[in-house]
C-alpha positions, 0 to 999 in steps of 0.5 A, a space after each residue: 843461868 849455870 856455866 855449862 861444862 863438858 865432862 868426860 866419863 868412863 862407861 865399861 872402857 869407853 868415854 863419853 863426853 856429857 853436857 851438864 851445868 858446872 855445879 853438877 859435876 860431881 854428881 855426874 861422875 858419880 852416876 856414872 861410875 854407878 852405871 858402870 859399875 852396875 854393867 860391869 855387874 851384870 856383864 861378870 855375870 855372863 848372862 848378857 851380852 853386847 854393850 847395848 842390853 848390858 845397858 838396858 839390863 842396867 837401866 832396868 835394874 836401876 829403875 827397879 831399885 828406885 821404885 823399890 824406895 818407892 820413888 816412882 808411881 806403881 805404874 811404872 813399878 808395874 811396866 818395869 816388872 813386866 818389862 824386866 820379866 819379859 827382857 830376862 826370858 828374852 837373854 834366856 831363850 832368844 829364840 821364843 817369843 816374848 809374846 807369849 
């Protein structure tokens, strides 16, 4: 069974504290400044804000680029587009329904 190790990241300014097999280190710290850097993008912007819909927003973005590589099932490309869709108009017009 792998060591496990804590490691701490920097995610916009705040530190977390992530579990992971020791051996997955460097991976982890990369993922993290990519995450970080990909919120910092989407919060330059101006268009999002609150910690917590940057990273969704982020979520969402990295999602799409995978399925772009064609690394996920088109099902899930399909929700995620939607899913995208409906969080944009949401950050746009927060007082529409997204129903609609």
């Amino acid at each position: 069974m792998p060591d496990k190790q804590t490691l701490a990241v920097n995610i916009l300014d705040k530190e977390y504290l992530v579990a992971g097999p020791g051996e997955a280190g460097h991976e982890l710290e990369r993922s993290a400044r990519y995450l970080d850097s990909k919120m910092r993008e989407i919060r330059a912007s101006g268009r999002v804000f609150g910690v917590e819909r940057i990273a969704v927003m982020a979520a969402l973005n990295i999602a799409h680029d995978m399925l772009q590589k064609n690394t996920m099932p088109a099902s899930a490309s399909n929700l995620l587009d939607d899913m995208d869709q409906r969080l944009t108009q949401a950050l746009d017009n927060p007082s529409a329904d997204p129903k609609k």
